[in-house]
C-alpha positions in Angstrom: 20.4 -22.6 7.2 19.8 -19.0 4.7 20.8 -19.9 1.5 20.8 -23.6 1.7 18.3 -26.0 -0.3 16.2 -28.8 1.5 18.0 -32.4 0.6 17.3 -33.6 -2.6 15.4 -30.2 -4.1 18.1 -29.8 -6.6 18.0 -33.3 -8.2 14.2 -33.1 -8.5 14.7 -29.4 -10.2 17.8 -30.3 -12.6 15.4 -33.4 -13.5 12.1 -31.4 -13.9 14.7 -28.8 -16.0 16.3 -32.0 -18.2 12.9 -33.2 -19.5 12.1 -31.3 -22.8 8.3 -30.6 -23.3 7.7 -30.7 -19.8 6.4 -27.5 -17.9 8.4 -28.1 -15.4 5.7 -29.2 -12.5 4.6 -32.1 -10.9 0.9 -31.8 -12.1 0.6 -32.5 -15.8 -0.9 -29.9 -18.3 0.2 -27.1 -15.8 2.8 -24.3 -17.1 5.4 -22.5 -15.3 4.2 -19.2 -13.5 4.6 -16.1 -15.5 7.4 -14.0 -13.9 5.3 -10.9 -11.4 7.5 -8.3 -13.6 6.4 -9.3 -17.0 2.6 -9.0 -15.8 2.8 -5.3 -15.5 2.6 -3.0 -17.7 3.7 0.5 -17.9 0.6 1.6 -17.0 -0.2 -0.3 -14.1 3.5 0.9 -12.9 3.3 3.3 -9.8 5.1 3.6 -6.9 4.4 1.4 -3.6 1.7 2.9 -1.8 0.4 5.0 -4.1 -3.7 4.2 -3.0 -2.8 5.2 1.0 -1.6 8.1 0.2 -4.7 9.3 -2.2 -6.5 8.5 0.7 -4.4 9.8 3.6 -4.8 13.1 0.8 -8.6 12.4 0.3 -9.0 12.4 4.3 -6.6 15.4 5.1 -8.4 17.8 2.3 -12.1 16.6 4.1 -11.0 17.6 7.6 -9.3 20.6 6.4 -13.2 21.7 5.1 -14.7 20.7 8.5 -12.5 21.4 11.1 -9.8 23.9 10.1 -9.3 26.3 13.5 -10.1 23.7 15.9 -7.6 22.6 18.1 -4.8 20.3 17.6 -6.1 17.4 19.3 -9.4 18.0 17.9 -8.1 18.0 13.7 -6.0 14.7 14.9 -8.6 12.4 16.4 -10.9 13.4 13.4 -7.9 12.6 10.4 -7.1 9.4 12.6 -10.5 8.1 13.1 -11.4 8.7 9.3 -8.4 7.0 7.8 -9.1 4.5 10.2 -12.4 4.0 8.1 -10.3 4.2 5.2 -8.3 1.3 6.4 -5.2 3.2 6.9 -2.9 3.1 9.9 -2.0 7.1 10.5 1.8 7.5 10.5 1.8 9.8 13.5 4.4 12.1 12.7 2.9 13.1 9.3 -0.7 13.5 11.0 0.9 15.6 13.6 2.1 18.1 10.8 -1.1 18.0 9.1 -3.2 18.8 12.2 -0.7 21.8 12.9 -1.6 23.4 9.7 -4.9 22.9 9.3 -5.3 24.3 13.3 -3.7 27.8 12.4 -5.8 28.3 9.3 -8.7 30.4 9.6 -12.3 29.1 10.2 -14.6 29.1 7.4 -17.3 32.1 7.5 -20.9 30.2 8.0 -22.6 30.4 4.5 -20.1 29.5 2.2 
């Protein structure tokens, strides 16, 4: 059934089509839907996905100030449980390589 119109869906559109001056609906007074591409502009034009990763970024930098040195485990579960808050589902693999690095840096001194 892909690709195949429900009975009589193209005589009702070539008919809506053939009227001039009419929008092209069943409801009178109500215009055709503006197409999703010509609603954006070249400013609001950025790549799918863009807002988790600020705040897979936002996360990662956090934990990296509170728990850099701690084990593995330890940096996971905290990036997990506060992009969790964030409303993002953790991509294990990439959390994986984030807790590795921030594990093997250094502690932060107390006092700074």
């Amino acid at each position: 059934m892909v690709g195949r119109a429900h009975p009589g869906c193209e005589t009702v559109a070539r008919a809506a089509a053939s009227q001039p001056g009419r929008p092209g609906t069943d409801y009178p007074g109500m215009n055709l839907l503006a197409s999703i591409s010509s609603l954006a502009t070249d400013s609001s034009r950025r790549p799918v996905g863009w807002q988790v990763q600020l705040r897979v970024d936002y996360v990662v930098n956090q934990v990296m100030q509170t728990h850099r040195g701690e084990s593995e485990d330890v940096v996971k579960q905290a990036i997990q449980d506060q992009l969790r808050v964030y409303g993002v589902v953790p991509n294990k693999r990439q959390i994986a390589q984030y807790a590795t690095t921030i594990a093997s840096l250094p502690r932060i001194p107390p006092g700074n």
